[in-house]
ZAKOL-869757 format. One line per 3 residues: number of its first residue (from 1); their letters; for each residue x, y, z of N, C-alpha, C. Coordinates in steps of 0.1 Angstrom, whole numbers, plus 5000, padded with zeros to 4 digits. Example, Ala and Ser with C-alpha at 12.3 -4.5 7.8 and 13.67 -1.06 7.14 Angstrom:
1 = as = 5132/4943/5078/5123/4955/5078/5132/4967/5078  5128/4978/5071/5137/4989/5071/5129/5000/5079;
//
This chain:
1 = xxx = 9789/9420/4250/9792/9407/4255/9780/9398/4252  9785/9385/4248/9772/9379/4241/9770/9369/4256  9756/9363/4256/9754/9354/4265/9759/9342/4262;
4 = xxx = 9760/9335/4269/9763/9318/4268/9751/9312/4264  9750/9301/4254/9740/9297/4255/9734/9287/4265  9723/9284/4266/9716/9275/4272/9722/9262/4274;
7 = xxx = 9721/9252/4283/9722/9240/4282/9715/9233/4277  9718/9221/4269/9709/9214/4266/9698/9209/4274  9684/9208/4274/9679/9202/4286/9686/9189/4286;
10 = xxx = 9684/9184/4299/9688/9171/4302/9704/9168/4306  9706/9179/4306/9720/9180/4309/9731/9180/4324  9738/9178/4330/9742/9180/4338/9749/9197/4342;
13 = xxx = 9744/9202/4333/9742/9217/4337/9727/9219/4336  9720/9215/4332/9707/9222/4335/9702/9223/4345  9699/9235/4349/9693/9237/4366/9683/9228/4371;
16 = xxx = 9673/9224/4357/9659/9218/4362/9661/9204/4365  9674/9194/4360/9678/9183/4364/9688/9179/4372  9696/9190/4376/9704/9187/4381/9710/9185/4398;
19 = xxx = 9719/9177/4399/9713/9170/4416/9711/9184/4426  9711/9177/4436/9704/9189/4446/9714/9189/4457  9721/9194/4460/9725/9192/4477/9717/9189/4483;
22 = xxx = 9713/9183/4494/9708/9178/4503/9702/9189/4512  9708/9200/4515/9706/9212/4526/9696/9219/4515  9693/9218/4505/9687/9228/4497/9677/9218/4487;
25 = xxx = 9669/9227/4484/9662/9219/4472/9652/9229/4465  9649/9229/4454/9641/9239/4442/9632/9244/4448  9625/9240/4460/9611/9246/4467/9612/9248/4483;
28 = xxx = 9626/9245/4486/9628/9253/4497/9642/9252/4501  9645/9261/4513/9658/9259/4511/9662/9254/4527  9677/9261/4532/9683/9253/4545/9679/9253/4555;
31 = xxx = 9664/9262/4556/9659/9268/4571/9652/9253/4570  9643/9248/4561/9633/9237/4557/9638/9224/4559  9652/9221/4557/9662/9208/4556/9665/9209/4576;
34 = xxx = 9669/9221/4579/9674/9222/4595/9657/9218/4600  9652/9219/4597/9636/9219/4602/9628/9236/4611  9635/9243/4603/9632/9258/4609/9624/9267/4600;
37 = xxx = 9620/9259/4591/9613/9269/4579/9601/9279/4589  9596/9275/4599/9586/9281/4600/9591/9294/4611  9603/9294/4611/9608/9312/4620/9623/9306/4621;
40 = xxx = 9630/9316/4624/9643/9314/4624/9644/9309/4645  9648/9302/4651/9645/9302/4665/9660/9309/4668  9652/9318/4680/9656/9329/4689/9668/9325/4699;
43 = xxx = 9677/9329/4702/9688/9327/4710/9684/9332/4727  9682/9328/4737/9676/9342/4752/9684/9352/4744  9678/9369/4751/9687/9377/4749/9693/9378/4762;
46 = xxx = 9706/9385/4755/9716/9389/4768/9710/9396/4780  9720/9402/4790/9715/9413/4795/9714/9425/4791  9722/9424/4784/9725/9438/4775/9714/9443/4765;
49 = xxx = 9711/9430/4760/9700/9435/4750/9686/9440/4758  9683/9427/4769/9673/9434/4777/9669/9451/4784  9686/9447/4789/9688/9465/4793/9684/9479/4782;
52 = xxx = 9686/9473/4770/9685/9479/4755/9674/9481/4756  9664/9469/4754/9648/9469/4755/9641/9479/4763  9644/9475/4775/9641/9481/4785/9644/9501/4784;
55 = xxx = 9659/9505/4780/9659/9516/4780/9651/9523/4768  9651/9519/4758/9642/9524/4746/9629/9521/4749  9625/9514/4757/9612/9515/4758/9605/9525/4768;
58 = xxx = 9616/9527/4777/9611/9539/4789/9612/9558/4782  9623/9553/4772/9627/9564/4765/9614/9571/4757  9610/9563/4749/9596/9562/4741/9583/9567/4750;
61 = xxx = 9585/9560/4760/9575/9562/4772/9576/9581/4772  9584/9585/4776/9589/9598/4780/9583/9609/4769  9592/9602/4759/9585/9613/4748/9572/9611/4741;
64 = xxx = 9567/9605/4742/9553/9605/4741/9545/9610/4752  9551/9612/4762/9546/9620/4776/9549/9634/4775  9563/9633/4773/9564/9651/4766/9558/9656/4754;
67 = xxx = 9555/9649/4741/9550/9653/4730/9534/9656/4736  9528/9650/4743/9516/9653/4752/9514/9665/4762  9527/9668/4767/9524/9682/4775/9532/9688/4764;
70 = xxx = 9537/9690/4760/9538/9700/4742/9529/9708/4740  9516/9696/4731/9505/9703/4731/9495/9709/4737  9497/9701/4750/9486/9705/4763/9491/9720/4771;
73 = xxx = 9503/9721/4769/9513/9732/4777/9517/9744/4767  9524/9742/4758/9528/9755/4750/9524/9761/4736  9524/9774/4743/9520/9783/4729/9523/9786/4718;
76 = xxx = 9536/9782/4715/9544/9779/4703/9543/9769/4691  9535/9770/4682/9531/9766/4674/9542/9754/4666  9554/9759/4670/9565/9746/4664/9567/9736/4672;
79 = xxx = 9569/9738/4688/9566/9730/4696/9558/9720/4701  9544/9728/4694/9535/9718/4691/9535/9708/4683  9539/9715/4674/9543/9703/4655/9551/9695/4664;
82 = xxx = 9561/9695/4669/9573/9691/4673/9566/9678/4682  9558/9684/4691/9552/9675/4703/9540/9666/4698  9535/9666/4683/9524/9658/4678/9538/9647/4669;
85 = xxx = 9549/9653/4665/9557/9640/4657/9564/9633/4666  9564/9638/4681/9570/9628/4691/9560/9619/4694  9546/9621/4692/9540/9610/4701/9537/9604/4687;
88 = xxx = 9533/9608/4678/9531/9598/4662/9545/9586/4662  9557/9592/4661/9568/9587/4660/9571/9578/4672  9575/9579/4685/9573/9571/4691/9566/9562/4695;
91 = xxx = 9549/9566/4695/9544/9554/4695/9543/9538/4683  9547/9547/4674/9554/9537/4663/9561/9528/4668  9570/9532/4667/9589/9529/4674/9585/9517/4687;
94 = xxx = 9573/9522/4700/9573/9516/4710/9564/9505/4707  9557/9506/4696/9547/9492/4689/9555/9479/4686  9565/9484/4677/9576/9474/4672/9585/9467/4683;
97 = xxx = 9588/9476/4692/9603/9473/4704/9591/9464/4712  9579/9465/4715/9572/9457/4724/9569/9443/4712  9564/9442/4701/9566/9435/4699/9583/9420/4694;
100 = xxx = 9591/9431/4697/9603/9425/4699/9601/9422/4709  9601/9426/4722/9605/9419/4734/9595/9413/4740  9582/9412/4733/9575/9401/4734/9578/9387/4731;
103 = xxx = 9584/9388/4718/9589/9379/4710/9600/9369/4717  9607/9374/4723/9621/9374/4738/9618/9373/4750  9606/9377/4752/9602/9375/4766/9608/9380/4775;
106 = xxx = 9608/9392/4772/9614/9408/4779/9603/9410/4783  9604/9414/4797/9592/9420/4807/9596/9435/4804  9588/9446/4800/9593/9461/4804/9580/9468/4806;
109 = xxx = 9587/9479/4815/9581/9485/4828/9572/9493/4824  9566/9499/4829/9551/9510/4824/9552/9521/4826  9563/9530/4829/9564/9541/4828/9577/9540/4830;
112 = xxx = 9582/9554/4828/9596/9561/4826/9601/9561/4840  9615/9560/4837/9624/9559/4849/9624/9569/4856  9627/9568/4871/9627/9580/4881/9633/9592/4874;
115 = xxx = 9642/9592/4867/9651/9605/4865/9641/9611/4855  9635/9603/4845/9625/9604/4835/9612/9613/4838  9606/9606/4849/9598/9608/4857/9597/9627/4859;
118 = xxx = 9613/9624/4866/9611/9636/4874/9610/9649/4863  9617/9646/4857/9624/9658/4845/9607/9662/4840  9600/9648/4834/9583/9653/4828/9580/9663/4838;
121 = xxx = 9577/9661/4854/9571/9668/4861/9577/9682/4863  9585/9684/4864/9590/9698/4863/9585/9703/4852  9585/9700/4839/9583/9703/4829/9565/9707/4826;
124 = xxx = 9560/9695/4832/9547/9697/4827/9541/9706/4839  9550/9707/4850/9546/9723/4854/9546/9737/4850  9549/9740/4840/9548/9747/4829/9542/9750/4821;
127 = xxx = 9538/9761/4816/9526/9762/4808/9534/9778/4796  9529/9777/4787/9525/9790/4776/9542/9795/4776  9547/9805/4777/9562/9814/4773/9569/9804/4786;
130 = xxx = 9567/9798/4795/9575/9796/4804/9580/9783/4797  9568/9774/4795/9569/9760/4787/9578/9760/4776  9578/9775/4766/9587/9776/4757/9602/9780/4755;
133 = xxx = 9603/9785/4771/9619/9791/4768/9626/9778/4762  9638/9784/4759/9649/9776/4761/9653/9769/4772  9656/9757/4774/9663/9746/4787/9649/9747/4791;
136 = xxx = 9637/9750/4794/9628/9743/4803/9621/9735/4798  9614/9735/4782/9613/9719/4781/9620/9710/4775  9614/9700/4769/9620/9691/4766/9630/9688/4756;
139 = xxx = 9639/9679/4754/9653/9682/4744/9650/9691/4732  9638/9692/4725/9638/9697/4715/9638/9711/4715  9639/9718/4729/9639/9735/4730/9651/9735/4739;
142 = xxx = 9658/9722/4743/9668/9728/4750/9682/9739/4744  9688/9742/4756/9701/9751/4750/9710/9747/4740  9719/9753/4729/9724/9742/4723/9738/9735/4734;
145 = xxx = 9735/9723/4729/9748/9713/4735/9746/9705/4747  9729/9712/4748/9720/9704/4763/9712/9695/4759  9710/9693/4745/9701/9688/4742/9703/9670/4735;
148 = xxx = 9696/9669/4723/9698/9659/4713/9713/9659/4709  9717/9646/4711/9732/9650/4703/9731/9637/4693  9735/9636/4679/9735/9626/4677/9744/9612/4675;
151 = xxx = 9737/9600/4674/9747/9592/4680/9764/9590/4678  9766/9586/4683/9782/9583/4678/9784/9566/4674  9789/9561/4663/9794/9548/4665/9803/9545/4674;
154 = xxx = 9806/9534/4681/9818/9530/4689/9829/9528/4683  9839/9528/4687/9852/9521/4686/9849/9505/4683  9854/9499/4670/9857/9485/4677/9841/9479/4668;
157 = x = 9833/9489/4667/9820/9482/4659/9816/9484/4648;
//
């Protein structure tokens, strides 16, 4: 397939002369015309999304609290691996989500939710073979079908 050739300059096809829409132009484009070039502006978030914020952020909280009695608590050398890429990974994850909801002006809370709470303390009463059975710590030794499941998409989205 051969190319087309070029336009002549000067032409009413040449890109370099040719008019401009108004919303656009060769050195910038419709965020710059709307007067938005310097960030796209934010809509409030819902409640939903706050609630979102808020649960991933307590969630993060948690496992980086478990990945810490991991290492502090069990003898099991995989559970340790396991408990050094929850708090690496997490605290990633919780870097980004706070600077989103800084961004939004989402207040979120400083520790894990009661139920969160409670589950760590049981847990990090625990120490060495007890730490490691199955179901006593945290999702990643749980039983199967107790544990991680992964997500499902919705209906409808």
């Amino acid at each position: 397939m051969e190319r087309s050739p070029r336009p002549p300059p000067g032409s009413s096809h040449d890109h370099r002369t040719a008019p401009v829409h108004p919303c656009r132009s060769r050195r910038s484009g419709p965020l710059t015309y709307l007067g938005l070039a310097s960030g796209i502006a934010a809509a409030a978030p819902s409640g939903q999304d706050r609630a979102f914020l808020v649960a991933a952020h307590q969630s993060s909280l948690t496992e980086i609290q478990a990945g810490k009695a991991a290492l502090q608590k069990s003898g099991n050398g995989v559970v340790r691996q396991h408990g050094q890429l929850f708090i690496r990974d997490h605290t990633r994850l919780d870097a980004d989500l706070r600077k989103v909801a800084d961004d939004l002006d989402v207040d979120l809370p400083s520790q894990p939710n009661a139920t969160q709470r409670a589950t760590l303390a049981s847990v990090s009463a625990l120490s060495g073979s007890a730490f490691d059975a199955p179901g006593s710590a945290p999702s990643w030794r749980a039983p199967p079908g107790q544990g991680r499941r992964p997500a499902r998409a919705r209906p409808g989205l």
